[in-house]
N, CA, C and O atoms as CSV, one atom per row, in Angstrom:
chain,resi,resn,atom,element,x,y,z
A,1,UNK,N,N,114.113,32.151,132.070
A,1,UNK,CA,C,114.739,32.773,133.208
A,1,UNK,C,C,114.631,34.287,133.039
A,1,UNK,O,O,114.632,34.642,131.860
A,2,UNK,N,N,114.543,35.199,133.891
A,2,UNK,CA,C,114.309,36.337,134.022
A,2,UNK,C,C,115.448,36.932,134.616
A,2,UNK,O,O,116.367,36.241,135.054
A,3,UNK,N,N,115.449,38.298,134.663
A,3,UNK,CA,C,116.439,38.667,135.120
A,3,UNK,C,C,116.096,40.571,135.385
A,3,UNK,O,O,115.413,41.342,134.711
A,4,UNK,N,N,116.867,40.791,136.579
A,4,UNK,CA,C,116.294,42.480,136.704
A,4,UNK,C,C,117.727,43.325,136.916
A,4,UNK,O,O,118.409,42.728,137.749
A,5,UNK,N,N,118.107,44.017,136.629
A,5,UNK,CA,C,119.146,45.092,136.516
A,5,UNK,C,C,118.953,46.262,137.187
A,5,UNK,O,O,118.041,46.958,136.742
A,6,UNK,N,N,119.627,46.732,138.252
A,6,UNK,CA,C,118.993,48.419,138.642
A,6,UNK,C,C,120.289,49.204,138.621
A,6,UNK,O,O,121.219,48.608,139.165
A,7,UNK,N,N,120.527,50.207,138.204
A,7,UNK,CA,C,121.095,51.051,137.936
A,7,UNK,C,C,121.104,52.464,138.709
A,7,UNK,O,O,120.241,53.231,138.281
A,8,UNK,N,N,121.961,53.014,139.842
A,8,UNK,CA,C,121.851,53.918,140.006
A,8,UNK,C,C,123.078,54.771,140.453
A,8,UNK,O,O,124.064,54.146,140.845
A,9,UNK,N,N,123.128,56.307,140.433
A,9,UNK,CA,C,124.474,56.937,140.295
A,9,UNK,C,C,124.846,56.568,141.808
A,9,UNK,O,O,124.163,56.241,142.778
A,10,UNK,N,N,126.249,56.763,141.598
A,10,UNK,CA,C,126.861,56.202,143.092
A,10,UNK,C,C,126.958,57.438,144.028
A,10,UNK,O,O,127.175,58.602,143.690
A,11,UNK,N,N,126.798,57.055,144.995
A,11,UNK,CA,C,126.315,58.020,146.218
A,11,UNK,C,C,127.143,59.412,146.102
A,11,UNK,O,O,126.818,60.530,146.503
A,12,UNK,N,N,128.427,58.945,145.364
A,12,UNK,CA,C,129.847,60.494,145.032
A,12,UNK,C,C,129.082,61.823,143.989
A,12,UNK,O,O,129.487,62.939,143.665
A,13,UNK,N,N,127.761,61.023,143.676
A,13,UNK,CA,C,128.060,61.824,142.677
A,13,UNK,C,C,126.529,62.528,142.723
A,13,UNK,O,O,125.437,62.060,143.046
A,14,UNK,N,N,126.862,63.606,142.345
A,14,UNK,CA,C,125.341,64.746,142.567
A,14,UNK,C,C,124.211,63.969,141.905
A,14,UNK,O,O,124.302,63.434,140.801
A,15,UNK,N,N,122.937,63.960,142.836
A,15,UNK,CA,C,121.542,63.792,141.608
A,15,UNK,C,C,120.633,64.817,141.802
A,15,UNK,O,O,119.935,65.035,142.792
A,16,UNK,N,N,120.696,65.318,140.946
A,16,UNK,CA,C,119.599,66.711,140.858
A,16,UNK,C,C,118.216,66.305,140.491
A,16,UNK,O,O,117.278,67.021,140.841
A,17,UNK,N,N,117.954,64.886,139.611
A,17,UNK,CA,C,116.723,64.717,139.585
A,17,UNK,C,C,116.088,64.103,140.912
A,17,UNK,O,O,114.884,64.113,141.172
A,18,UNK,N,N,117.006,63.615,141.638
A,18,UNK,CA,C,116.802,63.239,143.368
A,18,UNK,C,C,116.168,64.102,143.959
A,18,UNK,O,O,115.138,63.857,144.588
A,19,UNK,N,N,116.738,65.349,143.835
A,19,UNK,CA,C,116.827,66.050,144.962
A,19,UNK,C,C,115.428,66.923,144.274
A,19,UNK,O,O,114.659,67.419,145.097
A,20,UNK,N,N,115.191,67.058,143.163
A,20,UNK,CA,C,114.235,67.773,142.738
A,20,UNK,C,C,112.465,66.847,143.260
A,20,UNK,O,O,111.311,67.221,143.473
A,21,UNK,N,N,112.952,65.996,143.262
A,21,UNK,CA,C,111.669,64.858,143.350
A,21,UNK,C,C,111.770,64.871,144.960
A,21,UNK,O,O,110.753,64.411,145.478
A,22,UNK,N,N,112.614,65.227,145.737
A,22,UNK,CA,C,112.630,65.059,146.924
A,22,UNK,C,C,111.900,66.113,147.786
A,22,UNK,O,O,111.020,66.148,148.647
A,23,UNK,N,N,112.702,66.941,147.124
A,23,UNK,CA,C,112.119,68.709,147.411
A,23,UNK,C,C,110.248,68.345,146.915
A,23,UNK,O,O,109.307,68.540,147.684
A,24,UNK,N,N,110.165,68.006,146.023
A,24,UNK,CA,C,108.626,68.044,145.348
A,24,UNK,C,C,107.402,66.956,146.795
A,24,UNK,O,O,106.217,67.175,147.043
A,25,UNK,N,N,108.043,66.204,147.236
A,25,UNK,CA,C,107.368,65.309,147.669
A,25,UNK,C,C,106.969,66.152,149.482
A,25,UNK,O,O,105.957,66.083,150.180
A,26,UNK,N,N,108.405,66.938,149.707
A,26,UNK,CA,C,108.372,67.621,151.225
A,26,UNK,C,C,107.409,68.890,150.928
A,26,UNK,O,O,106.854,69.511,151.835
A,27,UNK,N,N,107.291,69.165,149.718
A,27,UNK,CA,C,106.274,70.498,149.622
A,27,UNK,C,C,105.066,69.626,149.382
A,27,UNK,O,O,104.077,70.334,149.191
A,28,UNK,N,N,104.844,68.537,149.333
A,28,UNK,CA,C,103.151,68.160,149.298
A,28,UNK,C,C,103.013,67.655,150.416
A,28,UNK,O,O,102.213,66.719,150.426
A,29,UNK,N,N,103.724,68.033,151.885
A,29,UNK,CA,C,103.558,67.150,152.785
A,29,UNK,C,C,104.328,65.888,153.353
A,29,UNK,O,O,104.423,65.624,154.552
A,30,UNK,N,N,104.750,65.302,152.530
A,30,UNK,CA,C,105.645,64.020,153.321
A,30,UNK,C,C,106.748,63.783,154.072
A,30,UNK,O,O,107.829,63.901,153.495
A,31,UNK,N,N,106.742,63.388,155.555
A,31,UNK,CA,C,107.792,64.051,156.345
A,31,UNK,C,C,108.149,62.424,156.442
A,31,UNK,O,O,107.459,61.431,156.209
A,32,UNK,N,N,109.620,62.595,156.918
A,32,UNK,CA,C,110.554,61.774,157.290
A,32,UNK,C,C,111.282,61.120,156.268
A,32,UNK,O,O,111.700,60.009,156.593
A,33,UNK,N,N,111.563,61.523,155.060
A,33,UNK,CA,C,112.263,61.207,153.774
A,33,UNK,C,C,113.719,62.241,154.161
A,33,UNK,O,O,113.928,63.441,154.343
A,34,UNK,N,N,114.378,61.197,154.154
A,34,UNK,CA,C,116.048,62.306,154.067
A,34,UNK,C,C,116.819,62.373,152.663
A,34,UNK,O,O,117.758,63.121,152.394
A,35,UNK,N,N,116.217,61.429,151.835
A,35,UNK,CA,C,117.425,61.748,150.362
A,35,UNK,C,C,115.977,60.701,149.307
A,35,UNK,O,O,115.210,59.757,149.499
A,36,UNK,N,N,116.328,61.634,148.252
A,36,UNK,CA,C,115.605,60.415,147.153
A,36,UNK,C,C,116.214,60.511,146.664
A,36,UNK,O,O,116.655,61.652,146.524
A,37,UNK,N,N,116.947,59.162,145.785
A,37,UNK,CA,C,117.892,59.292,144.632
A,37,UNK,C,C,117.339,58.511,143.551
A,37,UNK,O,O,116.650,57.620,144.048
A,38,UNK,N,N,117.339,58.446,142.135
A,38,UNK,CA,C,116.835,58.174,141.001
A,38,UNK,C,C,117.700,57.121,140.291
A,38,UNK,O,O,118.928,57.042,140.264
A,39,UNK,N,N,116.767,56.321,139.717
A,39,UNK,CA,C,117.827,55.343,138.962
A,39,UNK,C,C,117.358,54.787,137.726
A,39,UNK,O,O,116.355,55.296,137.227
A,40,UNK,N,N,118.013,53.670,137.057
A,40,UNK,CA,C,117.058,52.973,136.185
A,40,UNK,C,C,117.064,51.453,136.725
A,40,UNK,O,O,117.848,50.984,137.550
A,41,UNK,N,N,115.725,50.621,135.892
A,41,UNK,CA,C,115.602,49.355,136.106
A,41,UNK,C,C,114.986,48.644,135.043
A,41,UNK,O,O,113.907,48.967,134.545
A,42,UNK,N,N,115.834,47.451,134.621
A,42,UNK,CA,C,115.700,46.846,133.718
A,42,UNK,C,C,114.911,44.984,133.902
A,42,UNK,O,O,115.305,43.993,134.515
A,43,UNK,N,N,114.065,45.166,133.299
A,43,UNK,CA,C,113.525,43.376,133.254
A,43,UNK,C,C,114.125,42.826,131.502
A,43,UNK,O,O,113.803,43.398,130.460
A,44,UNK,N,N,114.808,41.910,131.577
A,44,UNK,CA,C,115.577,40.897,130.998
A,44,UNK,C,C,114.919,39.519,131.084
A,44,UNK,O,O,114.741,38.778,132.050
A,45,UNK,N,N,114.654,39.413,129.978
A,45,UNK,CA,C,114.103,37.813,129.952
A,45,UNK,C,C,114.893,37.076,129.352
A,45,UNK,O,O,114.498,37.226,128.196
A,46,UNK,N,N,116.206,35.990,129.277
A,46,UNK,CA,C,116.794,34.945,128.902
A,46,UNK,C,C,116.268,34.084,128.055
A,46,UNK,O,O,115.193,33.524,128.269
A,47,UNK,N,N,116.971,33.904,127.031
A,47,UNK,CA,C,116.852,32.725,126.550
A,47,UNK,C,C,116.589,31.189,127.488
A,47,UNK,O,O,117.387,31.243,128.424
A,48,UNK,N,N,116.047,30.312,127.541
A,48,UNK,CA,C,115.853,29.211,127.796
A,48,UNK,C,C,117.087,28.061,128.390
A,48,UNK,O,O,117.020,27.475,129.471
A,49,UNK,N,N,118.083,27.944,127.478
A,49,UNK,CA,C,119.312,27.196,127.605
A,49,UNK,C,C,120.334,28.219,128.336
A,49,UNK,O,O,121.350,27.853,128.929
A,50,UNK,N,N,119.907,29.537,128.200
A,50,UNK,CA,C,121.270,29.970,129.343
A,50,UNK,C,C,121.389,29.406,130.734
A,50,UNK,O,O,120.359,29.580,131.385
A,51,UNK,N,N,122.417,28.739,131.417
A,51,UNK,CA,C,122.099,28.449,132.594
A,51,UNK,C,C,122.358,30.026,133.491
A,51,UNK,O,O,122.686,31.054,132.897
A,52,UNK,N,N,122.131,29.956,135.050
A,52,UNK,CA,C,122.277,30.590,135.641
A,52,UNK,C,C,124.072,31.119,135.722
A,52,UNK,O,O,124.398,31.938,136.582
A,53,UNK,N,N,124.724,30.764,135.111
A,53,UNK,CA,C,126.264,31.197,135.555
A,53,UNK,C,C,126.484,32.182,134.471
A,53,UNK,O,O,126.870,33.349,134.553
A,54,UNK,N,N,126.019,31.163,132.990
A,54,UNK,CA,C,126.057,32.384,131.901
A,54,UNK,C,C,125.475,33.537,131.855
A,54,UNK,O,O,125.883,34.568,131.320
A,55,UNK,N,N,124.321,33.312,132.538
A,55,UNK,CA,C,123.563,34.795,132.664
A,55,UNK,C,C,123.765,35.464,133.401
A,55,UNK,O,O,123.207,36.560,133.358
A,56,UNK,N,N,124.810,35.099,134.627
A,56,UNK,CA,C,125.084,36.351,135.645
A,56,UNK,C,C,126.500,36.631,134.430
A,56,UNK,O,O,126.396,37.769,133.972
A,57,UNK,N,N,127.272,36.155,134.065
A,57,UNK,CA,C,128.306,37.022,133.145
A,57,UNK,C,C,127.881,37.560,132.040
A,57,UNK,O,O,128.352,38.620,131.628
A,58,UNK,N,N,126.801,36.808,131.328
A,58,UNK,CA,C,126.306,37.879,129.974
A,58,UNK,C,C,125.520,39.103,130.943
A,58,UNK,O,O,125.312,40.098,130.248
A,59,UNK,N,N,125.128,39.235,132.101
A,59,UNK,CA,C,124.564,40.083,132.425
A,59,UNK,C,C,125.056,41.209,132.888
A,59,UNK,O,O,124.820,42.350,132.491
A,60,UNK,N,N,126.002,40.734,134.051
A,60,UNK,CA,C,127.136,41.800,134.324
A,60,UNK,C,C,127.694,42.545,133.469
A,60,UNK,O,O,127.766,43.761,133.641
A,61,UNK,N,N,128.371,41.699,131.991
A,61,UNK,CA,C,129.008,42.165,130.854
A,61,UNK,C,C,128.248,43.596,130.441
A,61,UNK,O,O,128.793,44.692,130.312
A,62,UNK,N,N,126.780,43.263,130.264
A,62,UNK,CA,C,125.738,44.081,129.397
A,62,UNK,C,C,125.735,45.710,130.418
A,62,UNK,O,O,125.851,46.915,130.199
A,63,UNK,N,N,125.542,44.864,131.495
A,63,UNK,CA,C,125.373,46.021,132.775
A,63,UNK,C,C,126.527,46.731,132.227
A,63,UNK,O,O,126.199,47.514,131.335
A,64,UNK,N,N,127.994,46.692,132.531
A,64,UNK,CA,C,128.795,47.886,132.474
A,64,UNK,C,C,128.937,48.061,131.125
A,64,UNK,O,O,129.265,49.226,130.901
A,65,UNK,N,N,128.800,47.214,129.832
A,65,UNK,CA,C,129.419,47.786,128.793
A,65,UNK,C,C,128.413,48.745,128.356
A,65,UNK,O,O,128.867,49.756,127.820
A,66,UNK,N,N,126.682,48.618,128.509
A,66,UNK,CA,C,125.495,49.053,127.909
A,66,UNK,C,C,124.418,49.921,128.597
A,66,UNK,O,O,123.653,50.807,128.216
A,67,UNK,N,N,124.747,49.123,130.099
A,67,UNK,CA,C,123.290,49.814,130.772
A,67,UNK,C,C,123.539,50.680,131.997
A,67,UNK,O,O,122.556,51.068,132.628
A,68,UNK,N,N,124.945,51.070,132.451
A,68,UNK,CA,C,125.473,51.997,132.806
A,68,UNK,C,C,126.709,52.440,132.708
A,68,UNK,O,O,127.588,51.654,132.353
A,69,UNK,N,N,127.043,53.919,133.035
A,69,UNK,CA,C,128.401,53.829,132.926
A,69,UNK,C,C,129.000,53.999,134.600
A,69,UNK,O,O,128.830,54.769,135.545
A,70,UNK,N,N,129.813,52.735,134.280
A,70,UNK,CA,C,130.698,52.269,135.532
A,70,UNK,C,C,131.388,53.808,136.395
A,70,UNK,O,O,131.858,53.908,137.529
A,71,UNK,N,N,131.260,54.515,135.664
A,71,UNK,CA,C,132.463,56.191,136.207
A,71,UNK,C,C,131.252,56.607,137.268
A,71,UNK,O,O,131.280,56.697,138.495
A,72,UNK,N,N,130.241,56.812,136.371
A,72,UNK,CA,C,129.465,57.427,137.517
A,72,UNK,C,C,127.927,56.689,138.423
A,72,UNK,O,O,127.166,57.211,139.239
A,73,UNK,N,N,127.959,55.208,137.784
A,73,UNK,CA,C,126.825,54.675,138.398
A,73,UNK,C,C,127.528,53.272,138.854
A,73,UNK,O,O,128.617,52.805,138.518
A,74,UNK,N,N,126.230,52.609,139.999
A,74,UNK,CA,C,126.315,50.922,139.975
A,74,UNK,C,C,125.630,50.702,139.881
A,74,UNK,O,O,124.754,51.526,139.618
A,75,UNK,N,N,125.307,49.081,140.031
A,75,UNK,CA,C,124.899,48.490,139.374
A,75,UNK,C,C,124.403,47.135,140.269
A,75,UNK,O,O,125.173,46.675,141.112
A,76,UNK,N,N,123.630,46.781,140.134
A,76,UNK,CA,C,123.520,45.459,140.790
A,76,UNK,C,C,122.701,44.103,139.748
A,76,UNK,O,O,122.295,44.494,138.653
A,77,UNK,N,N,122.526,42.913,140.015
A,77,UNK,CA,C,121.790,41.917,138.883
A,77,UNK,C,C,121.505,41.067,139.899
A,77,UNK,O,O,122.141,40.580,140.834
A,78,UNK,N,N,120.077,40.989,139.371
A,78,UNK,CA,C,118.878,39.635,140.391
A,78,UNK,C,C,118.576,38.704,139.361
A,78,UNK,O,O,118.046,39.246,138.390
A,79,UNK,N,N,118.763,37.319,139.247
A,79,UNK,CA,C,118.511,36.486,138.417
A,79,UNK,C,C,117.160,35.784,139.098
A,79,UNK,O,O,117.257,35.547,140.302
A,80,UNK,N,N,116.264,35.531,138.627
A,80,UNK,CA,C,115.294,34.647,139.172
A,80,UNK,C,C,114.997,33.896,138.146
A,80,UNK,O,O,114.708,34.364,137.045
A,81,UNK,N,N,115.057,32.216,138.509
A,81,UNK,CA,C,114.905,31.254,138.057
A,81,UNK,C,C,113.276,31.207,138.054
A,81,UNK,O,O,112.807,31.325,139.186
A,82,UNK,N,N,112.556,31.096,137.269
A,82,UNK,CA,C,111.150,30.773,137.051
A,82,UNK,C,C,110.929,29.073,137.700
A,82,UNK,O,O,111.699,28.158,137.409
A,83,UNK,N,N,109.530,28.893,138.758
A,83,UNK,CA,C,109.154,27.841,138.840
A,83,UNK,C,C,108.039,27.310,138.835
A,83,UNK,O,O,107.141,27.123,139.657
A,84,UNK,N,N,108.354,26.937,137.042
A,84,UNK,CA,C,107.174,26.656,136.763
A,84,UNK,C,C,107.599,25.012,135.493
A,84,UNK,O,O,106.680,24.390,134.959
């Protein structure tokens, strides 16, 4: 089972690497972009026997205790079941 994590600061809170990449993209030309904001993203591959319930709570868990901090980011988790 797989699993993807994205991480990004919550809309309250300034992103300067946003706005720098944003600014960069309107000086080479690209019109109709109103905000870029920056984040991270994680691929997670599961153990085998986790079912899908354990892995949305070991995942969530990991998300706020490890892979962001809850004060200034969220967070979201996509589990995809492999079918194969």
């Amino acid at each position: 089972m797989r699993a993807t994590v994205h991480v990004r600061l919550k809309k309250s809170v300034l992103d300067p690497q946003g706005q720098a990449i944003h600014h960069a993209v309107r000086t080479l030309g690209y019109e109709g972009i109103r905000e870029i904001r920056q984040g991270k993203y994680f691929e997670i591959e599961l153990e085998d026997d986790v079912s899908p319930e354990r892995a949305r709570a070991l995942l969530e868990q990991l998300a706020h205790d490890v892979l962001a901090n809850p004060v200034l980011e969220e967070y979201w988790v996509r589990i995809e079941e492999e079918s194969e």
